[in-house]
Structures are given as structure tokens and as C-alpha cells.
N, C-alpha and C positions, 0 to 999 in steps of 0.2 A: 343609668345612661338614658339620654332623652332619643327621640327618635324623632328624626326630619321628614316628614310629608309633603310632597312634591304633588302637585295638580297641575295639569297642563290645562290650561282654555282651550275648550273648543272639543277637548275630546271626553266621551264617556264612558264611563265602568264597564259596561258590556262590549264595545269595541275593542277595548282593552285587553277583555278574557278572549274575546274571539280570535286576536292577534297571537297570543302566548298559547292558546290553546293550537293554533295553525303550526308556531313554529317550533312545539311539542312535536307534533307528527313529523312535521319536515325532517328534525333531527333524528328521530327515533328511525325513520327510514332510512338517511343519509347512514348511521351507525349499522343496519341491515346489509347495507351494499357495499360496507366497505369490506366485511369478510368474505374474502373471496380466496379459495382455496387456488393457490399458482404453487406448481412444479416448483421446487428450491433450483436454483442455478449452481450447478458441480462444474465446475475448471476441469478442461480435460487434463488427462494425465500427462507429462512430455514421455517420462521414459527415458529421457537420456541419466536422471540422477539416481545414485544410490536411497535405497530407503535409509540410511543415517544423513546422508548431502540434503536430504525431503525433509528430517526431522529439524536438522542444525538450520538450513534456510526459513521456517517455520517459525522457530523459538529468535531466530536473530529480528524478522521481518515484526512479528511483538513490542521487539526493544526499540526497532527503529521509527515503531507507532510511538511507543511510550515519549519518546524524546519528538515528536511531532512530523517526523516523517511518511512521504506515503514511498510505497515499493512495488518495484516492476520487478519482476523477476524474469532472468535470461534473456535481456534485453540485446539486440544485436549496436555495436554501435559502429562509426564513420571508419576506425581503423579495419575490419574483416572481422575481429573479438564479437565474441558475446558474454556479457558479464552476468557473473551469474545473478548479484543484485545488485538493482541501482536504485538509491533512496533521493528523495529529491523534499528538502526541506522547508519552510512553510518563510523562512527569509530565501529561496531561491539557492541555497546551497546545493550541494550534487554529492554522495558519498555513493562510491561504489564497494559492495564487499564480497572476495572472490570466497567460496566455499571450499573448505579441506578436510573431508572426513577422516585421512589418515597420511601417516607418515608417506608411505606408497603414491600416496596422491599430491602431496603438496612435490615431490621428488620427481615424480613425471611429468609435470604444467608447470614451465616457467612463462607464461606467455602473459601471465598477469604485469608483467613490468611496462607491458605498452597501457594499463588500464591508468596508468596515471594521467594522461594527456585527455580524459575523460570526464577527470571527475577533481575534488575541491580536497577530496580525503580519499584515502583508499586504506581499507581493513581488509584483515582475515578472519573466517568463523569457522572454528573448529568446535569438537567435545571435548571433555576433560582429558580422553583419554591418551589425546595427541600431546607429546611434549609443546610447551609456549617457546620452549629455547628452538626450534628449525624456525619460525618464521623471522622475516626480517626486522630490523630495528627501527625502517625507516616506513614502517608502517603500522596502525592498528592493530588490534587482537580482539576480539570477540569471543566467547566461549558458552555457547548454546547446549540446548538441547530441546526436546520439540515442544516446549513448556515455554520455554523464557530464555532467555540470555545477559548478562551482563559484558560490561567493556574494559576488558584485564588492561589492555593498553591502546591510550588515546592516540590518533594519526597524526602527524603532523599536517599542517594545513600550506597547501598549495594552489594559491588560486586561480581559475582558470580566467582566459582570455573572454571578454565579452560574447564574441561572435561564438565561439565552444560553447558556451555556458546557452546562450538562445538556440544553439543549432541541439545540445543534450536534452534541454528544457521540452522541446519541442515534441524529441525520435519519444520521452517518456510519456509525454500527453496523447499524440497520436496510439504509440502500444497500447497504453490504457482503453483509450477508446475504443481501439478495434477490436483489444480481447473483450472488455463488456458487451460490445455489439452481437460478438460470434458467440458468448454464451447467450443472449437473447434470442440469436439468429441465427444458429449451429449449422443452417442448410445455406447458408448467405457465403458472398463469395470473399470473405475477408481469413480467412486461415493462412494463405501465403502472403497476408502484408505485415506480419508481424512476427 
């Protein structure tokens, strides 16, 4: 293989090593300064869910990366609900999915029926351990655990109104923003806007 030699006019061999030799150091410092020891950022705890509702929201929130969603969790929304997740997809979709650790639980919250007027799809995430026959028919199924998840059965799709879909788009951008902010800023006064 031949090899192309480029010479510029004007300039000379030693100007040349004094440049590559300056921008050696440059980098070699810039590589210096970029490790910089920061505190990791821990999510505070809420405390309202069960540690199995922590593991199943964990392994679902995974699946709903895998398929290209991002996720807020225990988002308040416009009717008084707060959902336990709300996924918001990379064409603008909105799936919300209510969490059911057990039979006892899916049996005392019916309130998930208003989460439809909220969202594009509405599921449920349970563990293996719950029967799939008590959930509804006219909604998803998710079946986690704090690993991973897969989707037993798909939601039927409902789509929302324009003005729903900007005003959901929106309550999940700001949450995001102001939980990242308050884990940067833990003494800052954004804890009750979210």
C-alpha cells in the first residue's frame, strides 16, 4: 500500500511538533480533570409502595425502556389519580400502567378506570404469582419482577384528544425535571411541585 504525503506551504517540521506536542499536554490534562469523584444521585424513597409494587415497577420500567419509552413514576395527573407509571413514547404515545402486587390489592383500587382518559393504552403489572384471569380484558397485562418484564397481554389502543395528550406530555416533562433538579438540589424548594 502506497502512502500519501501531504506538505502544506508555508509551514515547517518544527512548528508542526510544537503544535502536536502542545495539544498532547492539552489532552492529557483535559483527561486529568475530567475524573472527578461526585456523590452518585439516590431517588429518595416514597414509602407509599410495597417492596414487591418497588420490585414489579422496577422490572416493568426495563421493558418499557426496551420498547423506547421513558417513565415517571407516580405521576399525579389532571383527574386527583396518581398513576403509578406513566410511560411516554419516543412517537409521543402515553401508556400508563397501574401496579398489582396481589390479589388483595388489585380487589381494593378500582380507581384505575378513570386512568383511561389519561393515557393512549392502559396495562397492568403484576408477578407470576397473581392469577392473569382477575384483571380486565379490556386492558393490558405485564408480568414483572425486579429483573425484567414481559407483555402477557397487549392494550387495546385509545387514543387521546390533542389537547390530553400536550397537557399529559407536558405534567411528565416538568415531573422529570423537577425530580432530577431536587436530586441535584435536595435543599431546593421543588419537593411539593411534583
Amino acid at each position: 500500500m502506497r502512502q500519501l504525503e501531504l506538505r502544506l506551504v508555508g509551514f515547517d517540521e518544527p512548528a508542526q511538533e510544537s503544535y502536536q506536542a502542545s495539544y498532547q499536554e492539552s489532552y492529557q490534562e483535559s483527561q486529568r480533570s475530567i475524573h472527578v469523584n461526585a456523590p452518585a444521585l439516590v431517588p429518595p424513597v416514597d414509602g407509599r409502595q410495597s417492596e414487591t409494587a418497588l420490585k414489579i415497577a422496577r422490572g416493568t420500567a426495563r421493558l418499557l425502556h426496551a420498547h423506547r419509552f421513558c417513565v415517571v413514576s407516580e405521576l399525579p395527573l389532571a383527574s386527583g389519580r396518581r398513576a403509578d407509571l406513566v410511560a411516554l413514547g419516543s412517537g409521543g404515545e402515553i401508556w400508563i400502567v397501574e401496579i398489582k402486587s396481589s390479589v388483595a390489592d388489585f380487589r381494593a383500587d378500582q380507581k384505575w378506570v378513570d386512568y383511561r382518559m389519561h393515557c393512549d393504552r392502559l396495562f397492568f403489572a403484576t408477578t407470576v404469582e397473581v392469577p392473569c384471569e382477575i384483571f380486565p380484558k379490556d386492558t393490558g397485562l405485564i408480568v414483572a419482577d425486579a429483573f425484567g418484564a414481559h407483555i402477557a397481554c397487549e392494550a387495546p389502543e385509545h387514543r387521546l384528544h390533542a389537547a390530553t395528550r400536550r397537557s399529559m406530555t407536558m405534567a411528565i416533562a416538568r415531573a422529570a425535571a423537577l425530580r432530577l433538579q431536587s436530586l441535584i438540589d435536595p435543599t431546593g424548594p421543588y419537593a411539593g411541585e411534583f
